[in-house]
C-alpha positions as CSV (number, residue, x, y, z in Angstrom):
1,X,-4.4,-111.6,-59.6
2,X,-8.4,-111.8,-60.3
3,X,-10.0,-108.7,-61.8
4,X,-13.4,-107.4,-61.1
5,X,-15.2,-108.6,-63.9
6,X,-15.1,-112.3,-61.7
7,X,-16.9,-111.1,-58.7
8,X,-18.8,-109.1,-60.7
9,X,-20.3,-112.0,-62.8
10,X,-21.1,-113.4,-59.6
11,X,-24.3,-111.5,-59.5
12,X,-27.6,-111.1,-61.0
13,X,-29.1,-107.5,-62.0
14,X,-32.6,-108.9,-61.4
15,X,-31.7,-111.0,-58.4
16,X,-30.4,-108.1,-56.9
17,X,-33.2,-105.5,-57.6
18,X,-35.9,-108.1,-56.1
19,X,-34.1,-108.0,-52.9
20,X,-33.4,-104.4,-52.8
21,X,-37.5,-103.6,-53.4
22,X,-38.1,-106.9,-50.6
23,X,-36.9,-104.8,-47.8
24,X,-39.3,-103.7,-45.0
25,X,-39.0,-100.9,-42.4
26,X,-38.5,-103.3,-40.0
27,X,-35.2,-104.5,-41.8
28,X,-34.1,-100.8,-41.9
29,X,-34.4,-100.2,-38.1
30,X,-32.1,-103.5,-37.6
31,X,-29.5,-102.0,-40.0
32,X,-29.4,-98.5,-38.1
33,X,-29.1,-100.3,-34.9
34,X,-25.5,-101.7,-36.5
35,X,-22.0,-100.0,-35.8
36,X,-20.4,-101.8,-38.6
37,X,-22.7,-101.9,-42.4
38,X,-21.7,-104.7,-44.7
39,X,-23.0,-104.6,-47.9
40,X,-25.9,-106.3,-47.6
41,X,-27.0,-104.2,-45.4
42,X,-26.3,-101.2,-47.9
43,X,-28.7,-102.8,-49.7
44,X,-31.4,-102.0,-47.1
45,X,-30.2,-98.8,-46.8
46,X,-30.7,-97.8,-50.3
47,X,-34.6,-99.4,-50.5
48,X,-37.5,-97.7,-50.8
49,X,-38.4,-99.0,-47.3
50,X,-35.9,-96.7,-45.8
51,X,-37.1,-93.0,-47.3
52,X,-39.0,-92.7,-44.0
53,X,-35.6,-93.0,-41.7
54,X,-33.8,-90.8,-44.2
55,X,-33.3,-88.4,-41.2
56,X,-31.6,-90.8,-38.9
57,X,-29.6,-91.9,-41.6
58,X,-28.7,-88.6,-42.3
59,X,-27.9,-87.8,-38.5
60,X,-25.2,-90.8,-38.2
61,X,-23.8,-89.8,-42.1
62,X,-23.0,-85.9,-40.8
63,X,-21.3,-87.6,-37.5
64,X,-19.0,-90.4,-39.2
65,X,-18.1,-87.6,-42.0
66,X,-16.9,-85.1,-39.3
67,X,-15.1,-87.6,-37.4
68,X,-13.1,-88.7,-40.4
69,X,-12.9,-85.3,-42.3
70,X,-13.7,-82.7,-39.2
71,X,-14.7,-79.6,-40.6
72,X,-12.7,-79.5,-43.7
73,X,-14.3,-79.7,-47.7
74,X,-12.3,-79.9,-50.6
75,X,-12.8,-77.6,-53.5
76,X,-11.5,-78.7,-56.9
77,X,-12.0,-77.2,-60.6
78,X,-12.7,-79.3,-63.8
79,X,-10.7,-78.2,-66.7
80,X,-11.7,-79.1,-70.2
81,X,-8.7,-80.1,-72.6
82,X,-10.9,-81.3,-75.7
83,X,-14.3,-82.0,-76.3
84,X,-13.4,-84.1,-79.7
85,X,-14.6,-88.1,-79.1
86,X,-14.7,-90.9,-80.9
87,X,-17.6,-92.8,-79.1
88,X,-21.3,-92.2,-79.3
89,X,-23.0,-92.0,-76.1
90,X,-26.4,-91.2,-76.3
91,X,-26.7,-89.5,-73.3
92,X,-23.6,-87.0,-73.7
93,X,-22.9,-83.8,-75.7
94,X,-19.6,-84.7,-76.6
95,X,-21.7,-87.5,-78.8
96,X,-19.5,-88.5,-82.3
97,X,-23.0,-88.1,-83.8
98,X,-23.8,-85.1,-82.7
99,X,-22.6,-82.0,-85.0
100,X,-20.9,-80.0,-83.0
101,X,-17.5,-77.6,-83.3
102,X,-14.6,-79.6,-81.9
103,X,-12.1,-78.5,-80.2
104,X,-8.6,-79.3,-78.4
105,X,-6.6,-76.5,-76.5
106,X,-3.3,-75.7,-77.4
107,X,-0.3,-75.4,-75.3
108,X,-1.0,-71.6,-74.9
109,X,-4.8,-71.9,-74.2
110,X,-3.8,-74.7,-71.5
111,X,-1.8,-72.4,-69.7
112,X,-4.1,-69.6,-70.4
113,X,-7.1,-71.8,-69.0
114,X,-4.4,-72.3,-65.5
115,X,-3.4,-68.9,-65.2
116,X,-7.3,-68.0,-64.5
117,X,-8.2,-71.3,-62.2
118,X,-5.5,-70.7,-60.1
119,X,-6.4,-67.0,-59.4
120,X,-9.4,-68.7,-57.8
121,X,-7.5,-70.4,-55.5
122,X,-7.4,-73.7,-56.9
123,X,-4.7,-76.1,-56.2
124,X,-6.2,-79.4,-57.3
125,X,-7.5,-79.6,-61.0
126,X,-9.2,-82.3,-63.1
127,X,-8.4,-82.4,-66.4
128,X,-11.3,-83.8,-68.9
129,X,-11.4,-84.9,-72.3
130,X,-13.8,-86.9,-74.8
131,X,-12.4,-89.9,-75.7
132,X,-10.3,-89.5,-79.2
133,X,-7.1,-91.4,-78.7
134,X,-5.8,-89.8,-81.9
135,X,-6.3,-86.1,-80.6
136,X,-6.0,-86.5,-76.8
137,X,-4.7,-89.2,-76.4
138,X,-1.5,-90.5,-74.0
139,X,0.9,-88.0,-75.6
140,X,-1.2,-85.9,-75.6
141,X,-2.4,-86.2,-71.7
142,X,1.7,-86.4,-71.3
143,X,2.5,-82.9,-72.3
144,X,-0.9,-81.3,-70.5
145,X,0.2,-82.5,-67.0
146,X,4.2,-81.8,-67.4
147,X,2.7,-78.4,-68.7
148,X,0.8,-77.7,-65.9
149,X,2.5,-79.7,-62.9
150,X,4.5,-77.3,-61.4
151,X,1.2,-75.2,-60.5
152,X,-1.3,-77.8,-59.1
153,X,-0.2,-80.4,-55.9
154,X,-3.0,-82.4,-57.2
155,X,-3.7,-83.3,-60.9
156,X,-6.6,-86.0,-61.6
157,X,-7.8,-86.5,-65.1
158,X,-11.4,-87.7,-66.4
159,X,-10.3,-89.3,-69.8
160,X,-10.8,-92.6,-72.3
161,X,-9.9,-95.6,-70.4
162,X,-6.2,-96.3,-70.7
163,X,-3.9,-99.3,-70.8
164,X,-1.6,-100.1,-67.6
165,X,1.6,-99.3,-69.1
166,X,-0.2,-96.2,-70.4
167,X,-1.2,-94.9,-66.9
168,X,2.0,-95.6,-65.8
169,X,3.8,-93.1,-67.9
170,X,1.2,-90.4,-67.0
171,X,2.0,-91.3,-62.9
172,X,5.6,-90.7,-63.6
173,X,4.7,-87.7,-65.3
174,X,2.8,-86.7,-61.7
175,X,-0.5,-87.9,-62.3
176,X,-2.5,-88.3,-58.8
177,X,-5.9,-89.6,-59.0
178,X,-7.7,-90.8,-62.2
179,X,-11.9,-91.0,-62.7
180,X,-13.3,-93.3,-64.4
181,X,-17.1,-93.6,-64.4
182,X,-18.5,-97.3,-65.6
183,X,-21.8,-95.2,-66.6
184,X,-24.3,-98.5,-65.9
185,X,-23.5,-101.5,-64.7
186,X,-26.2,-102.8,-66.6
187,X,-24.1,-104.9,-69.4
188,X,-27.5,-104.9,-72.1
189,X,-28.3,-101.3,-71.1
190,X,-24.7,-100.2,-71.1
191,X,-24.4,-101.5,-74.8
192,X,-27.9,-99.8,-75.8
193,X,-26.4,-96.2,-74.8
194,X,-22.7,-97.3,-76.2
195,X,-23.1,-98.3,-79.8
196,X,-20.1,-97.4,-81.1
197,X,-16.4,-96.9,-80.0
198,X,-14.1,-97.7,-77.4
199,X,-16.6,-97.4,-74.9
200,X,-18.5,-99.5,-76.6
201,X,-16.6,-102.5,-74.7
202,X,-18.0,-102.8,-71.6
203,X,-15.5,-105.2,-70.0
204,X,-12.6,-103.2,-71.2
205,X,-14.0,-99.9,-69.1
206,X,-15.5,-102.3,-65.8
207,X,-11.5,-103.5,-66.1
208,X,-10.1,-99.8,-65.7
209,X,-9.9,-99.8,-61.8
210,X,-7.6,-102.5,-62.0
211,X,-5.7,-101.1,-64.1
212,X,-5.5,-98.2,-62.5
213,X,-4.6,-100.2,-59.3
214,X,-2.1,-102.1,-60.9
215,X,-0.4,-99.3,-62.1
216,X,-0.4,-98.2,-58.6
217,X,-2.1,-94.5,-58.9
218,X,-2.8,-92.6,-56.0
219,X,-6.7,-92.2,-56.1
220,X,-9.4,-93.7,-58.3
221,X,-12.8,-92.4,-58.7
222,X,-15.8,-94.4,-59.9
223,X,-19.9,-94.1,-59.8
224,X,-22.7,-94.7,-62.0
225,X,-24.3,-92.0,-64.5
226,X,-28.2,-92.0,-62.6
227,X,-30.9,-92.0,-64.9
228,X,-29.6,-94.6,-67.2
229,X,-31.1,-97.7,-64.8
230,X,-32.5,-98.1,-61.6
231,X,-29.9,-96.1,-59.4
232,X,-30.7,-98.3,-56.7
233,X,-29.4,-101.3,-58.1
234,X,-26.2,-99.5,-60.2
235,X,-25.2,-97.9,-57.1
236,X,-25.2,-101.8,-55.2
237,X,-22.7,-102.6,-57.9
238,X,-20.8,-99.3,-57.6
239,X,-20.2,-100.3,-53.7
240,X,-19.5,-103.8,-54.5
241,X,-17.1,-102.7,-57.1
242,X,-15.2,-100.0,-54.2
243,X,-14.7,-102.9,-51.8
244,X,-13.3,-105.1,-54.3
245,X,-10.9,-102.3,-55.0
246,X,-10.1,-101.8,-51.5
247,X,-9.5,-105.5,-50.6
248,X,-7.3,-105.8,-53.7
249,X,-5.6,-102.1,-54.1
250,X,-5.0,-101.2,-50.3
251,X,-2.9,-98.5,-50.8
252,X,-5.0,-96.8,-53.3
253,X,-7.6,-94.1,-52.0
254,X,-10.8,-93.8,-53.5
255,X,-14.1,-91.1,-54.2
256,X,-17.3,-92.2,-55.5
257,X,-19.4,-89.1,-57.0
258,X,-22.9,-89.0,-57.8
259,X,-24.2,-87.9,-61.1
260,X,-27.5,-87.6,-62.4
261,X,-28.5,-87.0,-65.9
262,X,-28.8,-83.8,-66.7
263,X,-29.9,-82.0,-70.2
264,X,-27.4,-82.2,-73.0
265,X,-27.2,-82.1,-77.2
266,X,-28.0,-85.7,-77.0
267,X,-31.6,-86.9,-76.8
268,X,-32.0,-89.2,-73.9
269,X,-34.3,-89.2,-70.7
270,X,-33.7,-90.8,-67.8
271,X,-34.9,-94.1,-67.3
272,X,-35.7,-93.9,-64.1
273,X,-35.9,-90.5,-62.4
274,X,-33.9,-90.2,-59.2
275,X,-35.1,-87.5,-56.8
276,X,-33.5,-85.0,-54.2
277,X,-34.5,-87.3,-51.5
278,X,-32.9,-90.2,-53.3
279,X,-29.6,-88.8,-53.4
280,X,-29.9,-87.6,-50.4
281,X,-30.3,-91.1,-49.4
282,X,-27.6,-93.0,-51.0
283,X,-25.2,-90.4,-50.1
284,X,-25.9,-91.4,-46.4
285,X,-25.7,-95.1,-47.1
286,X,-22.4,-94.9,-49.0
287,X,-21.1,-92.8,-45.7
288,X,-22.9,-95.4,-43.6
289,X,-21.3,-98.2,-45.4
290,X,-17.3,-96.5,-45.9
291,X,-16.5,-93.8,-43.5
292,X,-13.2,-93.5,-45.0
293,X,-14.6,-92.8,-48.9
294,X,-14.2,-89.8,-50.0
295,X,-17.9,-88.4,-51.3
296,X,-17.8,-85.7,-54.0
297,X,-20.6,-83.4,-55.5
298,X,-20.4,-81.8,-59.1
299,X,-21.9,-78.0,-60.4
300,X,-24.6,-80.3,-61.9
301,X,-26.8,-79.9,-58.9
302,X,-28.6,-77.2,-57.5
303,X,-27.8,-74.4,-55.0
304,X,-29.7,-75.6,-52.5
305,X,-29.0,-78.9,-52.8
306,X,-24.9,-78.7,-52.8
307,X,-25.7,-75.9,-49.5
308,X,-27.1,-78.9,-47.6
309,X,-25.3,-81.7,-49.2
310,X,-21.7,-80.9,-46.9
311,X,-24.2,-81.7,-43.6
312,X,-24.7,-84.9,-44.9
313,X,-21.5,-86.8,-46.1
314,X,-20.3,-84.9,-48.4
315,X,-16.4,-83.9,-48.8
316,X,-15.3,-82.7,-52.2
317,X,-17.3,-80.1,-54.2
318,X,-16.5,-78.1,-57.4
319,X,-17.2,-74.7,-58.0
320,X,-17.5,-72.3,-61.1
321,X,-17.0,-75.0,-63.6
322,X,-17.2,-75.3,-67.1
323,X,-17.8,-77.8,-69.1
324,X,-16.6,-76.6,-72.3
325,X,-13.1,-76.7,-73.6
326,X,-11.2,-73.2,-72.9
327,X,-14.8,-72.3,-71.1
328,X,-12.9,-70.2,-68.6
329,X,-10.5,-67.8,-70.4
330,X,-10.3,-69.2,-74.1
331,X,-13.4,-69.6,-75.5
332,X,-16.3,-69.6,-73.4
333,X,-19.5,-69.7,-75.7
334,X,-18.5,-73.1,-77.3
335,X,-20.5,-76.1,-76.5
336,X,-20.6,-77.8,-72.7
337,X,-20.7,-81.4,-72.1
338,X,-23.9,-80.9,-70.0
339,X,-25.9,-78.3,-68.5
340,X,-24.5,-76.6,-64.8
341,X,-27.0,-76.0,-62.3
342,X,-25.0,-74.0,-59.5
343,X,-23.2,-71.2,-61.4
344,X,-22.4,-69.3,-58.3
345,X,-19.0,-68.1,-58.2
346,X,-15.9,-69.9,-56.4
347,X,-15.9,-67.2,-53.7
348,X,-19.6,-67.2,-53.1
349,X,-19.2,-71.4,-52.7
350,X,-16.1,-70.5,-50.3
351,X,-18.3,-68.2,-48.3
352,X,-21.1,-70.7,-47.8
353,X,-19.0,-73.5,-47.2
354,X,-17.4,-71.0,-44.3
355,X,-21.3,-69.9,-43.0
356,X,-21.7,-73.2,-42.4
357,X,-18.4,-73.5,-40.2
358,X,-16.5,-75.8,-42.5
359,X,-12.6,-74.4,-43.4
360,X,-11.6,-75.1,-47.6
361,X,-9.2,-77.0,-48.0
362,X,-7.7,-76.5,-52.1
363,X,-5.8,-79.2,-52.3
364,X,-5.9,-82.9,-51.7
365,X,-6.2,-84.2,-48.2
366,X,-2.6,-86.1,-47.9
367,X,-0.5,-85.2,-50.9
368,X,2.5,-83.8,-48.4
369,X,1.7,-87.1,-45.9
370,X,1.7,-89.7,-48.9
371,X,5.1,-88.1,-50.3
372,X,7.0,-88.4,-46.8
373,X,5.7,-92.0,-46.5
């Protein structure tokens, strides 16, 4: 079975970015005319040529989403395990360089951490870590999900790239979905923010969703960190990379999510700044292109934005989250991975959600179907 990293060195970065910043209006208004977008045509959609139909595209994103999703967005929590890691990432708080208090939760602050989420409401959690296989690592990740299993249907984790064998013990264990973020596809750029650690392997972590596919896990997440390289161009390769998975790993659902860089304890900028109108774009062309992906929206962005971001393709959004290990009931002043934007509560998100006419759903979308199939 061929892995990504073939089709992927199919392409060019700079070939690619030309054609992407060639496009003209008039290519645009043949795209939108199309019932079925390839990925070439995605291409268009994401150019600076089409900011002016951002509104049509936004129109035909909020009528595929409802037809797919109806009136239903998902809410789910992120739950910080550990914020120890072995890699340094200059973009990231967790940074092995930066001097910081580390620290892993115990079995008692796990449960103490789940006993608050899910008075929320919460019945889908993600559990994150940095990436220290000798703190956190499989037996570690083990223990934390048969700990907290019995009181999630839906349990996805954010972690260090794993081996297959590896995420196959933590599926047996009832692991459902797993995130994995390739940060830039950029390979020189990629090593420039990646010195040292795992991470640093860039073929190793582009090689994860298959992996993860092999393994056979439920639901994989990818995306690009924006800010890090032209978002334009990282988020062709995230879209070439999700129908490579769903050609190869049929059964196997996926989400893409869109982070930008936000302020941290590291020191970078972003390359190249990506603004509300961007996203607001490529969140459109992903729906344009997939129908069926699902499109998910972190505390990282602002009120306003996540209030109009469910109109436009949008169909999994967290609320109230910390990014700090024990940050809900253990220890909440230690240090977050990265700045949260939208600190409104969990209710006040369920009310807008509700103002807007959409029902919560706090769960995965097919847990109970998947398990009588």
């Amino acid at each position: 079975m061929s892995n990504f990293i073939n089709t992927f060195n199919l392409y060019d970065w700079d070939t690619i970015e030309q054609e992407i910043y060639s496009f003209s209006s008039h290519d645009v208004q043949e795209v939108l005319l199309k019932d079925k977008i390839t990925l070439a045509d995605f291409k268009v959609l994401i150019c600076p040529a089409a900011k002016p139909f951002i509104e049509q595209m936004a129109q035909k994103s909020h009528a595929l989403t409802k037809k797919r999703f109806g009136n239903t967005i998902q809410m789910y929590v992120p739950m910080y395990l550990s914020n120890e890691c072995q890699n340094i990432c200059t973009y990231c708080g967790f940074s092995l360089t930066n001097k910081i208090p580390r620290k892993t939760l115990t079995d008692k602050e796990i449960l103490k951490e789940v006993a608050f989420v899910k008075q929320l409401g919460y019945d889908h959690i993600l559990l994150v870590t940095g990436e220290a296989n000798s703190t956190v690592g499989v037996s570690y990740l083990k223990n934390a999900i048969a700990l907290i299993r019995e009181y999630f249907s839906n349990i996805s984790i954010e972690v260090q790239p794993l081996d297959q064998k590896e995420y196959e013990t933590l599926i047996k264990e009832g692991l459902y979905a797993v995130l994995v973020y390739q940060e830039t596809y950029h390979k020189a750029a990629y090593k420039t923010h990646h010195p040292k650690g795992k991470k640093s392997n860039f073929e190793y972590r582009l090689d994860t969703p298959d992996r993860l596919g092999k393994a056979g896990v439920h639901k994989i997440g990818i995306g690009a960190l924006f800010g890090l390289e032209d978002w334009r161009v990282d988020s062709f390769y995230t879209a070439l990379h999700l129908k490579y998975l769903q050609k190869t790993y049929w059964k196997t659902k996926y989400s893409i999510s869109f982070p930008r860089l936000r302020p941290h304890e590291g020191e970078v900028q972003p390359k190249v700044e990506m603004t509300d109108a961007d996203l607001v774009q490529l969140i459109c062309a992903y729906r344009l292109l997939d129908e069926d992906v699902e499109l998910s929206m972190s505390t990282r962005e602002s009120e306003t934005f996540r209030n109009h971001s469910i109109n436009l393709g949008i169909t999994s959004i967290s609320a109230e989250s910390k990014t700090n290990p024990g940050g809900y009931a253990v220890a909440p002043q230690s240090l977050e991975q990265f700045e949260i934007s939208d600190e409104r509560s969990t209710e006040e998100i369920k009310q807008m959600i509700h103002s807007q006419g959409y029902e919560v759903v706090w769960k995965d979308w097919d847990k109970t179907f998947s398990k009588s199939g």
